[in-house]
Gaussian input, Z-matrix of N, CA and C with variables (Angstrom, degrees):
# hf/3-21g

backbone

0 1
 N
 C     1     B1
 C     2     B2     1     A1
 N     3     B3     2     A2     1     D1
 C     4     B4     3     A3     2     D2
 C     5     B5     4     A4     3     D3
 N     6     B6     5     A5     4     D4
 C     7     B7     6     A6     5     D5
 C     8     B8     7     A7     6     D6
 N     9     B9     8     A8     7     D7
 C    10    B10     9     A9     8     D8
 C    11    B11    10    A10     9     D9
 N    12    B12    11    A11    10    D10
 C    13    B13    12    A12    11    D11
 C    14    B14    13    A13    12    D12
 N    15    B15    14    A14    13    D13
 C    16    B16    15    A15    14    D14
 C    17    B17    16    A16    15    D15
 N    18    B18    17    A17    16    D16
 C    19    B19    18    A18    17    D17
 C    20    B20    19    A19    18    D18
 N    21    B21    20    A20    19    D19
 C    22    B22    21    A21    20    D20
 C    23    B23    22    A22    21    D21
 N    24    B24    23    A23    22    D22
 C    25    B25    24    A24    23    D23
 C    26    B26    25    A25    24    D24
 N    27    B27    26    A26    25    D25
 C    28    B28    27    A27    26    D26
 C    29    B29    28    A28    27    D27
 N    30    B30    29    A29    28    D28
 C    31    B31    30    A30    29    D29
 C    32    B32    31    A31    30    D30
 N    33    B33    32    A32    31    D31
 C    34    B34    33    A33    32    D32
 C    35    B35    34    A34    33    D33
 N    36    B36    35    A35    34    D34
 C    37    B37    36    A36    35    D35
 C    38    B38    37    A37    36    D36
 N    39    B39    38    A38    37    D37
 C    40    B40    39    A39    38    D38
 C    41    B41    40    A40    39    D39
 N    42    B42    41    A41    40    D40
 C    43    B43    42    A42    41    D41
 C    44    B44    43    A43    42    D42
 N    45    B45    44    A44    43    D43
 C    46    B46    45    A45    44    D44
 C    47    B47    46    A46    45    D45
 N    48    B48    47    A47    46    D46
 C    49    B49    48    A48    47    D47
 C    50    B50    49    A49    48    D48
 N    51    B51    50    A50    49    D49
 C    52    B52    51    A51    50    D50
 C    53    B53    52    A52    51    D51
 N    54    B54    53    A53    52    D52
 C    55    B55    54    A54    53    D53
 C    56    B56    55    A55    54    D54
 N    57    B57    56    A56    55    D55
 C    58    B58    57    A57    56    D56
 C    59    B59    58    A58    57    D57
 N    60    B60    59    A59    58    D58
 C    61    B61    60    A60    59    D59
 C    62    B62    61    A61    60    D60
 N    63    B63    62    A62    61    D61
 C    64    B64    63    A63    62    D62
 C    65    B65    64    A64    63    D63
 N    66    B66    65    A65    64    D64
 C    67    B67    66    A66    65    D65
 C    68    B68    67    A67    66    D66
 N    69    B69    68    A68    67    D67
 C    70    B70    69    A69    68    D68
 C    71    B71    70    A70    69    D69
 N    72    B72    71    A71    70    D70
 C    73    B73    72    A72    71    D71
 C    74    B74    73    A73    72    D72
 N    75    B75    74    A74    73    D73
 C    76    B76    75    A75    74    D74
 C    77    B77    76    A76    75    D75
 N    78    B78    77    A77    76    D76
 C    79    B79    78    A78    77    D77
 C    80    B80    79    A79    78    D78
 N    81    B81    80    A80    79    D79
 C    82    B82    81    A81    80    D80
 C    83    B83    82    A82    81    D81
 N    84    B84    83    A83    82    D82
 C    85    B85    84    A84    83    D83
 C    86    B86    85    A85    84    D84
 N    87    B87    86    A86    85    D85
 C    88    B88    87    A87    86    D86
 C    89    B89    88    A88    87    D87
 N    90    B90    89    A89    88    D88
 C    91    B91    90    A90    89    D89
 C    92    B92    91    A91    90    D90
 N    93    B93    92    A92    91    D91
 C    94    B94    93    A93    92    D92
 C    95    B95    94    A94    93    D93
 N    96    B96    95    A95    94    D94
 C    97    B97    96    A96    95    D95
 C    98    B98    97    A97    96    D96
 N    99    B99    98    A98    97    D97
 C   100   B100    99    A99    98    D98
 C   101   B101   100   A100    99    D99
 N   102   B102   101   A101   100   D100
 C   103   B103   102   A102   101   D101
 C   104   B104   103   A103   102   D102
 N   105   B105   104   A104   103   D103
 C   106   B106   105   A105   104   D104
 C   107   B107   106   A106   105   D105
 N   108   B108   107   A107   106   D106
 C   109   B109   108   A108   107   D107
 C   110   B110   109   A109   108   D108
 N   111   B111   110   A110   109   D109
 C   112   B112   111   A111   110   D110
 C   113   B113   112   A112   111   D111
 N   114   B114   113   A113   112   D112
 C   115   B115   114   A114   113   D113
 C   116   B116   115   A115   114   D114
 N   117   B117   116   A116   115   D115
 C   118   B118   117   A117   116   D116
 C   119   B119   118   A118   117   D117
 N   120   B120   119   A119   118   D118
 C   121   B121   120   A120   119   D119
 C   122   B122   121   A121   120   D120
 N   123   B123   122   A122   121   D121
 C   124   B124   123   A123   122   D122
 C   125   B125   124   A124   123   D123
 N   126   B126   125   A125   124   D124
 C   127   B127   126   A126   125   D125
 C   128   B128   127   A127   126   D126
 N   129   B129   128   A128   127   D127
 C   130   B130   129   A129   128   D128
 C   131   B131   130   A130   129   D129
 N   132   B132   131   A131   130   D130
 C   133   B133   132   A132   131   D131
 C   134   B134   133   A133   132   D132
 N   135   B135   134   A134   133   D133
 C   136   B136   135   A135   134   D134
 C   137   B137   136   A136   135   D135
 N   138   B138   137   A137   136   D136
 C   139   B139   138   A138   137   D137
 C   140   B140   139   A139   138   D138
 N   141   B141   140   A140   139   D139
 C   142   B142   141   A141   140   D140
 C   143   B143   142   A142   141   D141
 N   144   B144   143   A143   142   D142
 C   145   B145   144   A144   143   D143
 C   146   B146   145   A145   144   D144
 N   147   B147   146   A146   145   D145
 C   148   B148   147   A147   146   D146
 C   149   B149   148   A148   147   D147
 N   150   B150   149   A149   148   D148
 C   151   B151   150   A150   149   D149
 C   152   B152   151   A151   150   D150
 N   153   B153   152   A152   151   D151
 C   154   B154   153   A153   152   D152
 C   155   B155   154   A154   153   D153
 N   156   B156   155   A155   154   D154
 C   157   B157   156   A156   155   D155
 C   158   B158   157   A157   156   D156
 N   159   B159   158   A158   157   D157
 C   160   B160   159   A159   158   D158
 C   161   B161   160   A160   159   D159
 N   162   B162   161   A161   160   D160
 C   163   B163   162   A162   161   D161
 C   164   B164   163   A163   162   D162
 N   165   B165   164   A164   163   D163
 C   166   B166   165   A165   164   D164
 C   167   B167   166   A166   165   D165
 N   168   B168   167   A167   166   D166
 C   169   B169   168   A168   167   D167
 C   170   B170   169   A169   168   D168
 N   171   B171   170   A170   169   D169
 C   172   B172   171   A171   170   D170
 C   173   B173   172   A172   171   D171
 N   174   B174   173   A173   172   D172
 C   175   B175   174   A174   173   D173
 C   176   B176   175   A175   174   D174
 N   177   B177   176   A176   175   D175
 C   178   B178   177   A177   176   D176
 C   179   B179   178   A178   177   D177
 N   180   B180   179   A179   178   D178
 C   181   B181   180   A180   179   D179
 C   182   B182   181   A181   180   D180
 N   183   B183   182   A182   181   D181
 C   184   B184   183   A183   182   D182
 C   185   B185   184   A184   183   D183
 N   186   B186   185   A185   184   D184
 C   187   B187   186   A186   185   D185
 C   188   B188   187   A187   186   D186
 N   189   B189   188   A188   187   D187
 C   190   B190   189   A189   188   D188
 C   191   B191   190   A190   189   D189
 N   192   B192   191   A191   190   D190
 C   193   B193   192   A192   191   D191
 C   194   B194   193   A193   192   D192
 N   195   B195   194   A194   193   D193
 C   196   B196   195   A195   194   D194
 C   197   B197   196   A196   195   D195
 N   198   B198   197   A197   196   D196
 C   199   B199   198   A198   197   D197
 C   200   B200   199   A199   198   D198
 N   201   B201   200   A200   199   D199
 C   202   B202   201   A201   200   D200
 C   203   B203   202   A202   201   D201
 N   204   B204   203   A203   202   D202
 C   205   B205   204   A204   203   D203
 C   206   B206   205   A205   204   D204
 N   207   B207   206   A206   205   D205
 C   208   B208   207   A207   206   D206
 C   209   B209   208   A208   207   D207
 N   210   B210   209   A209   208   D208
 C   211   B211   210   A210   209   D209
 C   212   B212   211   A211   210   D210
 N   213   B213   212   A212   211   D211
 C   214   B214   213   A213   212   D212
 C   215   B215   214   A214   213   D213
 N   216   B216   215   A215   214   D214
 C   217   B217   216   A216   215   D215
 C   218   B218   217   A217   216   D216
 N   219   B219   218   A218   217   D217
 C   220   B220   219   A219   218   D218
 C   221   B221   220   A220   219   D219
 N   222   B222   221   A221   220   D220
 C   223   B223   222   A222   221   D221
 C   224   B224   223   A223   222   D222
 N   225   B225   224   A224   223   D223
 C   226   B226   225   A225   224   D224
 C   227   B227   226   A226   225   D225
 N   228   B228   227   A227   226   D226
 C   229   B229   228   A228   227   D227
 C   230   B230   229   A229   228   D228
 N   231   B231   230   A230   229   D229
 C   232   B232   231   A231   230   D230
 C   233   B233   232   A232   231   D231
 N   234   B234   233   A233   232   D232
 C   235   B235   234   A234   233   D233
 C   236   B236   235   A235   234   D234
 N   237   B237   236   A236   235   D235
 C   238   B238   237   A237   236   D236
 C   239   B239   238   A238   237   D237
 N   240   B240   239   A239   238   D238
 C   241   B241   240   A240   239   D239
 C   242   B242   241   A241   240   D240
 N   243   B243   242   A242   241   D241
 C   244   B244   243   A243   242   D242
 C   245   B245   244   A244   243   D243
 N   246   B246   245   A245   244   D244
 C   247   B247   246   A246   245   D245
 C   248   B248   247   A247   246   D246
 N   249   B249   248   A248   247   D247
 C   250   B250   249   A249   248   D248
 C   251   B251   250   A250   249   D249
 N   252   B252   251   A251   250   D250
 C   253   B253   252   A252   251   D251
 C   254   B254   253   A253   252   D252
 N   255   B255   254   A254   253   D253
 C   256   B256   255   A255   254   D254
 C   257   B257   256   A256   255   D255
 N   258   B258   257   A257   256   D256
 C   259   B259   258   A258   257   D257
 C   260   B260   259   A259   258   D258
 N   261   B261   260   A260   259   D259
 C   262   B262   261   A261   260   D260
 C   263   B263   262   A262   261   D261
 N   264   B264   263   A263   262   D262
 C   265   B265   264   A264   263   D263
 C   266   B266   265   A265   264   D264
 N   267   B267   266   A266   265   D265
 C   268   B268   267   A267   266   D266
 C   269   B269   268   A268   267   D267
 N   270   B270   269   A269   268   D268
 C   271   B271   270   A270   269   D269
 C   272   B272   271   A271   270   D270
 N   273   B273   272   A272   271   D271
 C   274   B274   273   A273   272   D272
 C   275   B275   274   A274   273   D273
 N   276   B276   275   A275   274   D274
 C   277   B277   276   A276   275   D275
 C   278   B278   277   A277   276   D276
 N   279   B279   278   A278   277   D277
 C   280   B280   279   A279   278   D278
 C   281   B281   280   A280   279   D279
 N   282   B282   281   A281   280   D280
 C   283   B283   282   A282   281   D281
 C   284   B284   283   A283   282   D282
 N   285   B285   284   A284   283   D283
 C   286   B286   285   A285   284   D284
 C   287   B287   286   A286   285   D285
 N   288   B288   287   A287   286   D286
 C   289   B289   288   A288   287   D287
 C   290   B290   289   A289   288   D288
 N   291   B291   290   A290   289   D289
 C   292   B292   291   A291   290   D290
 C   293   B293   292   A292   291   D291
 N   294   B294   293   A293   292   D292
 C   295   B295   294   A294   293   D293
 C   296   B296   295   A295   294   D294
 N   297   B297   296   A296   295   D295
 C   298   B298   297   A297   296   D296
 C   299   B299   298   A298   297   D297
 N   300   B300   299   A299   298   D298
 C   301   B301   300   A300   299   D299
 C   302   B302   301   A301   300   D300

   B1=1.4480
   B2=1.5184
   B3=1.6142
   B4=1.2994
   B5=1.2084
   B6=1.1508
   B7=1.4646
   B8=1.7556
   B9=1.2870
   B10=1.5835
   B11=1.6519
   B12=1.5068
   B13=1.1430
   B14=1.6091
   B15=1.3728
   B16=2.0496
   B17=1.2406
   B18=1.5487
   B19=1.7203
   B20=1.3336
   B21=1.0366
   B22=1.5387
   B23=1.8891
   B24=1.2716
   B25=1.2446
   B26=1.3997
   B27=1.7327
   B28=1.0791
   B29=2.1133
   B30=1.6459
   B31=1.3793
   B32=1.4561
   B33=1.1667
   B34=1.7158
   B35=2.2158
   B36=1.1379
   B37=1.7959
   B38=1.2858
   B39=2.1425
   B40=0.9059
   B41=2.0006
   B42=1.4797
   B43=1.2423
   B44=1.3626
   B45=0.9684
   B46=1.4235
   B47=1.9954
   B48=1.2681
   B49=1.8198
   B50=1.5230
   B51=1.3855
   B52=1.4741
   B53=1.9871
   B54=1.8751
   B55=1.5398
   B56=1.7497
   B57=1.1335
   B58=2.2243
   B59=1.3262
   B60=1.6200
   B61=1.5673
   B62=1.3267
   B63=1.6745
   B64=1.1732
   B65=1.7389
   B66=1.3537
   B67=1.4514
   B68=1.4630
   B69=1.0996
   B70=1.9528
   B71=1.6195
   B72=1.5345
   B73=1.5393
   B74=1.4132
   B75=1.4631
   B76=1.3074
   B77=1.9405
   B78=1.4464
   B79=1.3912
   B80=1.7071
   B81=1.5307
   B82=1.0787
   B83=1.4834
   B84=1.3595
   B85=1.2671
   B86=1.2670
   B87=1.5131
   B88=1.1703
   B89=1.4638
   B90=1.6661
   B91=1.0683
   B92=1.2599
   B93=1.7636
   B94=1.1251
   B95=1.7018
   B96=1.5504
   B97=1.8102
   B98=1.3332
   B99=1.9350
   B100=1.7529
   B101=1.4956
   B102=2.0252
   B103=1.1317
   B104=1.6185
   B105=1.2642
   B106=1.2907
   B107=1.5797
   B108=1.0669
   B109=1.5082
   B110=1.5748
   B111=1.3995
   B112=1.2479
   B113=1.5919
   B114=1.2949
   B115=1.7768
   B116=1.3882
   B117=1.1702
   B118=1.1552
   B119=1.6363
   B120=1.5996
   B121=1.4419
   B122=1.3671
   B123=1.4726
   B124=1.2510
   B125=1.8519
   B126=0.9832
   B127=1.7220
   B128=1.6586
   B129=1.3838
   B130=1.6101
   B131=1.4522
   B132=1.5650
   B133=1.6660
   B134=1.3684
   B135=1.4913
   B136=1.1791
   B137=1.6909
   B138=1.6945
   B139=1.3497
   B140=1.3087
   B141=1.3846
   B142=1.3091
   B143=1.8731
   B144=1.3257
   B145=1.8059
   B146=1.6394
   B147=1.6748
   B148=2.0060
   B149=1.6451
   B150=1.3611
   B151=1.3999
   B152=1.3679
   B153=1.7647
   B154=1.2365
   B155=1.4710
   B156=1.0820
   B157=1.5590
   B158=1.3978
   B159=1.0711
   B160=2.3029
   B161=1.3842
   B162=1.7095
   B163=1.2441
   B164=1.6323
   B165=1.0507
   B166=1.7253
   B167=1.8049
   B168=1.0743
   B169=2.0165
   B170=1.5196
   B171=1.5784
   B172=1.4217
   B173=1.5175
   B174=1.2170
   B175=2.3228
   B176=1.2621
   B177=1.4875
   B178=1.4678
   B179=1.5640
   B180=1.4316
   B181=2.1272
   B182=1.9281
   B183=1.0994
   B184=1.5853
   B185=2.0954
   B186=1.3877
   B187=1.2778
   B188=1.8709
   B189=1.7770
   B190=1.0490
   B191=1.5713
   B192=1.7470
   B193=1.8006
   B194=1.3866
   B195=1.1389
   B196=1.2920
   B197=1.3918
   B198=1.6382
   B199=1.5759
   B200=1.5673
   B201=0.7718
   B202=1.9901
   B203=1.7154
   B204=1.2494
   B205=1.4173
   B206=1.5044
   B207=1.5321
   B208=1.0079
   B209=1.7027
   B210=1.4267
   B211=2.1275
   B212=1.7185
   B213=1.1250
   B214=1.4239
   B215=1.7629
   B216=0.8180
   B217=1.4459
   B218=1.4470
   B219=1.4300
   B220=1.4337
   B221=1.4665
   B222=1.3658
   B223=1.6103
   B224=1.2215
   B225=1.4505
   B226=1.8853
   B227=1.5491
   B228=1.2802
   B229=1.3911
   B230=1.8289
   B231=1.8247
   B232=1.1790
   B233=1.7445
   B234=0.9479
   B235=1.6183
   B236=1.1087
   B237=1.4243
   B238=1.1697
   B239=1.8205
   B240=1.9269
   B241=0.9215
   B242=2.1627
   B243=1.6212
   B244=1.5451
   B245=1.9786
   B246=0.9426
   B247=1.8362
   B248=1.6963
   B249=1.6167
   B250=1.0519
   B251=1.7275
   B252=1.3073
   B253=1.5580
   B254=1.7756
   B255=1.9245
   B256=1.7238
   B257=1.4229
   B258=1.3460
   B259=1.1864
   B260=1.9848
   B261=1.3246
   B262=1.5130
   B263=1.6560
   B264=1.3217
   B265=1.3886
   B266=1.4600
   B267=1.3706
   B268=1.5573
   B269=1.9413
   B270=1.8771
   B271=0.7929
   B272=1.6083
   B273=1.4475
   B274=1.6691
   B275=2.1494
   B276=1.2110
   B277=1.4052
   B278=1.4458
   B279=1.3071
   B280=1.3435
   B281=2.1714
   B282=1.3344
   B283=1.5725
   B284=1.7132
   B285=1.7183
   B286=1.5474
   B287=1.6601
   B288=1.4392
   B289=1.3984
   B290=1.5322
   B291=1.2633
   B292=1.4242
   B293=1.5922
   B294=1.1216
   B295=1.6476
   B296=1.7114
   B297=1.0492
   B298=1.8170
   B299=1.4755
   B300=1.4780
   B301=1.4984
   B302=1.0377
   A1=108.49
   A2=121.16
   A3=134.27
   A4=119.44
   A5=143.23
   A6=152.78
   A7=90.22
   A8=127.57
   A9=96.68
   A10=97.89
   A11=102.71
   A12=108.33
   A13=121.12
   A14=90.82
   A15=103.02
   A16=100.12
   A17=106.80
   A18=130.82
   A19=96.34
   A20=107.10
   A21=144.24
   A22=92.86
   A23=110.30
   A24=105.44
   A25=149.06
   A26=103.10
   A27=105.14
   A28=87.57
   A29=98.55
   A30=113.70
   A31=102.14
   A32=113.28
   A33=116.88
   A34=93.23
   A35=99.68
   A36=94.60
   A37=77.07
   A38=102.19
   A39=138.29
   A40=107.41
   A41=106.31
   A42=109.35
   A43=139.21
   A44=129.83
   A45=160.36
   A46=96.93
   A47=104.09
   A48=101.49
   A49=109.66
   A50=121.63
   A51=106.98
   A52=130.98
   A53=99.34
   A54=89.90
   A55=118.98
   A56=74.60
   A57=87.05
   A58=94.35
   A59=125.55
   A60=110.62
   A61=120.40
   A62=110.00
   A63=96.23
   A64=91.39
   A65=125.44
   A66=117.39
   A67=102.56
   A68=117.40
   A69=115.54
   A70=107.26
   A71=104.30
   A72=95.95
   A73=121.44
   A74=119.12
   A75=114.00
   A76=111.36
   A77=108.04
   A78=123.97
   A79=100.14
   A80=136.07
   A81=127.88
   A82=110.05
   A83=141.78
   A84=132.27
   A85=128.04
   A86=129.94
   A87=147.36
   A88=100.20
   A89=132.35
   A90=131.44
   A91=141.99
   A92=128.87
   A93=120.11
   A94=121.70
   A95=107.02
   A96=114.28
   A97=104.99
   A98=102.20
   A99=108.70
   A100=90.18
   A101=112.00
   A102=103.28
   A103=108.26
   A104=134.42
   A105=113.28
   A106=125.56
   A107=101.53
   A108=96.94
   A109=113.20
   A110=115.35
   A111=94.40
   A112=159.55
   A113=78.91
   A114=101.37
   A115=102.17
   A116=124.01
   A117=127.83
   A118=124.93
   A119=100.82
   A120=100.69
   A121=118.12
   A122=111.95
   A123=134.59
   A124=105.97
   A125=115.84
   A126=99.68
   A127=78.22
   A128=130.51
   A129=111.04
   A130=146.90
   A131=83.99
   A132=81.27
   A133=108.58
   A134=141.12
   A135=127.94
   A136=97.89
   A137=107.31
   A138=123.84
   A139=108.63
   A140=140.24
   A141=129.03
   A142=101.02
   A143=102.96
   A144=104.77
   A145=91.74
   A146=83.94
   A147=92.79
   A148=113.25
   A149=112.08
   A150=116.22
   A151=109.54
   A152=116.13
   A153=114.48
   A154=105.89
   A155=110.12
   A156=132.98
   A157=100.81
   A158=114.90
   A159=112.18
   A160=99.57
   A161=123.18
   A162=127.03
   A163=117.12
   A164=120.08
   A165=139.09
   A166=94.82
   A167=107.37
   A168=114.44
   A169=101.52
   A170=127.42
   A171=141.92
   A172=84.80
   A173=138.90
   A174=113.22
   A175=110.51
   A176=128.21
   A177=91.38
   A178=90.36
   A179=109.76
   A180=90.05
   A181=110.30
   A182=103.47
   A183=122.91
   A184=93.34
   A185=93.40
   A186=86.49
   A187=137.56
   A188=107.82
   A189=121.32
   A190=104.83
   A191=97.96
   A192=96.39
   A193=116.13
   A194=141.02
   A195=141.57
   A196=102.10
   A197=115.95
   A198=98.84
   A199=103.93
   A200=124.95
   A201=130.19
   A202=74.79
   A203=133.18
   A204=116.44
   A205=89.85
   A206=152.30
   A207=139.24
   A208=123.02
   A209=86.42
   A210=96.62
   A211=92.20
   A212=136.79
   A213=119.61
   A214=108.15
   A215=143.27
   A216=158.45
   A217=102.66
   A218=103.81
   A219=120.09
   A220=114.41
   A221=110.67
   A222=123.22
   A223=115.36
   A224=104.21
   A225=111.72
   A226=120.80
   A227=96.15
   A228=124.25
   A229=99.45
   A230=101.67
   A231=127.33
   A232=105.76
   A233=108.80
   A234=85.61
   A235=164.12
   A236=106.44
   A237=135.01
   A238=105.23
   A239=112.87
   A240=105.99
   A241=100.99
   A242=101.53
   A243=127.81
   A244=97.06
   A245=116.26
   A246=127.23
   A247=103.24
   A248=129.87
   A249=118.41
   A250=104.73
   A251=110.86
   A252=112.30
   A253=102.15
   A254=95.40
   A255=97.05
   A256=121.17
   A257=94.09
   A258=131.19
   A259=111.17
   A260=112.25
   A261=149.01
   A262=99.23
   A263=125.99
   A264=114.06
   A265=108.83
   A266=132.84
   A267=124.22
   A268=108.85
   A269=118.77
   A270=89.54
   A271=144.34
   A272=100.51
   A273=135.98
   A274=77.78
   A275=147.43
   A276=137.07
   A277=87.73
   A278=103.30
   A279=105.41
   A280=116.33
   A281=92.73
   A282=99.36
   A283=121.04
   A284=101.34
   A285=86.01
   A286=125.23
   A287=107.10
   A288=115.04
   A289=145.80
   A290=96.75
   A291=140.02
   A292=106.68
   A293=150.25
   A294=137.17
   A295=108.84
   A296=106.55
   A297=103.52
   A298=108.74
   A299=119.82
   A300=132.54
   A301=114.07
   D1=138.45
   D2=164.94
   D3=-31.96
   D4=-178.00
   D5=-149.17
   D6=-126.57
   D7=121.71
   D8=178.55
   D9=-117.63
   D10=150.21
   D11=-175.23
   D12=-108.91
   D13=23.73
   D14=157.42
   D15=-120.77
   D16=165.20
   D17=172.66
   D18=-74.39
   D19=149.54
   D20=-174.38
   D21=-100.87
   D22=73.22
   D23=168.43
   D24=-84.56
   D25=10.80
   D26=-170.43
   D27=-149.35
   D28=42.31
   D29=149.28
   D30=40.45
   D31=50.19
   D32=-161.96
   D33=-101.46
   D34=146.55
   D35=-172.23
   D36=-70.04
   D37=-165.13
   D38=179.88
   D39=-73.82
   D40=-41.04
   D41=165.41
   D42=-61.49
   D43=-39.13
   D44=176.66
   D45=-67.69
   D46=-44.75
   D47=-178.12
   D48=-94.14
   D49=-35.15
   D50=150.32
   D51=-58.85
   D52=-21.94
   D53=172.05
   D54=-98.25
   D55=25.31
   D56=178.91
   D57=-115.11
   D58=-37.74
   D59=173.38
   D60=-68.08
   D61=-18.37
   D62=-159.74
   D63=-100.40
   D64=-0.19
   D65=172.58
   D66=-97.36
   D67=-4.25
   D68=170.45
   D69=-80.37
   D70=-50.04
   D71=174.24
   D72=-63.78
   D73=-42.69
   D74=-170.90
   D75=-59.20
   D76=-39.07
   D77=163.88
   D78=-44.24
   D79=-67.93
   D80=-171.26
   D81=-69.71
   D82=-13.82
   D83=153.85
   D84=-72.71
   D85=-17.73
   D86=143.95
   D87=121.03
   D88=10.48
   D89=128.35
   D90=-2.16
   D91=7.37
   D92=-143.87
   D93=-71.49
   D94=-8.78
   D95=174.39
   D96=-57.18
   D97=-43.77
   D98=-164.38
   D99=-50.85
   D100=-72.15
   D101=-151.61
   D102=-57.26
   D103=-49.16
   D104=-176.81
   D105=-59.37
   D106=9.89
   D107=170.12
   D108=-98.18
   D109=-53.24
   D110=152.27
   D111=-35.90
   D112=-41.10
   D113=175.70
   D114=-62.41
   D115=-60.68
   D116=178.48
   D117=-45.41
   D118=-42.75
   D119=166.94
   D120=-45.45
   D121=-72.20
   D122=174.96
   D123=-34.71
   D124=-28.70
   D125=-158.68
   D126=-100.55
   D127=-23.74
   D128=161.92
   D129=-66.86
   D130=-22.67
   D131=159.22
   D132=-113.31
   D133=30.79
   D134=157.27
   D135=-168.70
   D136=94.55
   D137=-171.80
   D138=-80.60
   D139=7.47
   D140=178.02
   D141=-126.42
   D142=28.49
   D143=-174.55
   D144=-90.69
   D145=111.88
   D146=170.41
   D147=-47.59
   D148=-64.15
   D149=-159.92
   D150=-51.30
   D151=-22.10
   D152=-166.89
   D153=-81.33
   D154=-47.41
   D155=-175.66
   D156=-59.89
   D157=-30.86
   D158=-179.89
   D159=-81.88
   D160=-45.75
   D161=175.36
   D162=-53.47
   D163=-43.72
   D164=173.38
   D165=-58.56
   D166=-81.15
   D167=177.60
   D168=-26.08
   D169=-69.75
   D170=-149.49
   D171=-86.24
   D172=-62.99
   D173=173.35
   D174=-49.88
   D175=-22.25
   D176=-166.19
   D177=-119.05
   D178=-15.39
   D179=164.30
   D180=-72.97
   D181=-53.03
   D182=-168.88
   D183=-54.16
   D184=-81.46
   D185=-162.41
   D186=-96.80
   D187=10.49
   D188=-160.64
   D189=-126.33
   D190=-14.78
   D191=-169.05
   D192=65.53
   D193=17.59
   D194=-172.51
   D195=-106.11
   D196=80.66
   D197=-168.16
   D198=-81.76
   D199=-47.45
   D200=-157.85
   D201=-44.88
   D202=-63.90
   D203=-149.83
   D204=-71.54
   D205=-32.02
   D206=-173.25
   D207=-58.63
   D208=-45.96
   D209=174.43
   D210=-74.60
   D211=-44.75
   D212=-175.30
   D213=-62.41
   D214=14.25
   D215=-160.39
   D216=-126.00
   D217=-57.84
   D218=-173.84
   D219=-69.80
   D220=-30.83
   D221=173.15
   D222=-68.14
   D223=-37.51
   D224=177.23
   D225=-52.11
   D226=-31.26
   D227=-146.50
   D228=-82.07
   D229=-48.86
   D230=-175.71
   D231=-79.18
   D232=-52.70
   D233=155.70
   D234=-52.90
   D235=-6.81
   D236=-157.47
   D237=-126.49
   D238=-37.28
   D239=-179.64
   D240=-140.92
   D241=54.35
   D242=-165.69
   D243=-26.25
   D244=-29.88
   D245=-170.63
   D246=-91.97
   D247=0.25
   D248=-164.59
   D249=-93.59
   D250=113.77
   D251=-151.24
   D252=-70.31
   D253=-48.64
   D254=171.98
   D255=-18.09
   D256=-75.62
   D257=-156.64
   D258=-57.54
   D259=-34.45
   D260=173.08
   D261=-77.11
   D262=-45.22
   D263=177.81
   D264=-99.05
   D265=-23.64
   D266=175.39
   D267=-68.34
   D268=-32.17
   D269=164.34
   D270=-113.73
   D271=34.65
   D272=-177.66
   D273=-91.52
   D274=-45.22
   D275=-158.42
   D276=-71.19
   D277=-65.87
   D278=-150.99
   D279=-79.08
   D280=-4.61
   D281=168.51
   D282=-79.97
   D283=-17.55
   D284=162.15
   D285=-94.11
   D286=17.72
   D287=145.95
   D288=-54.78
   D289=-21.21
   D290=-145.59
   D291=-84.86
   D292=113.12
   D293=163.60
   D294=-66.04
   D295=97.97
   D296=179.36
   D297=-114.66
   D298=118.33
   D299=-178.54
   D300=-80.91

């Protein structure tokens, strides 16, 4: 693996950051089953992993249109990290998608 030149802020192994690259690329090839399948792996064996949970929000707001599951992603996210502004404005975009009675 490359030399990376951000902090590892969320103490993620060596595995876990090769299976987020490899669900970012598959997302940029337009792969999106691959990447959600991964993602999904990943958020099963570790259900409170932010990056995974923003990555899950951003495929299915960004590239699937599936917002309700996108703010439910985004909520995970906010519970866990209530100050995370991203995460607070991607799912404020994608909640006026939303039919709310």
């Amino acid at each position: 693996m490359s030399e990376r030149t951000w902090e590892n802020t969320y103490d993620l192994s060596d595995t876990q950051l090769e299976d987020l690259e490899e669900a970012e690329t598959l997302m940029e090839k337009m792969d999106l089953s691959g990447a959600e399948r991964v993602l999904l792996s990943m958020l099963e064996a570790n259900p409170q992993c932010v990056p995974v949970l923003s990555n899950l929000g951003y495929l299915y707001g960004k590239h699937l249109s599936e917002f309700e599951n996108a703010v439910e992603y985004y909520d995970r996210v906010l519970e866990i990290e209530p100050d995370n502004a991203w995460a607070r404005d991607a799912r404020r975009r994608y909640s006026r998608y939303l039919n709310r009675d």
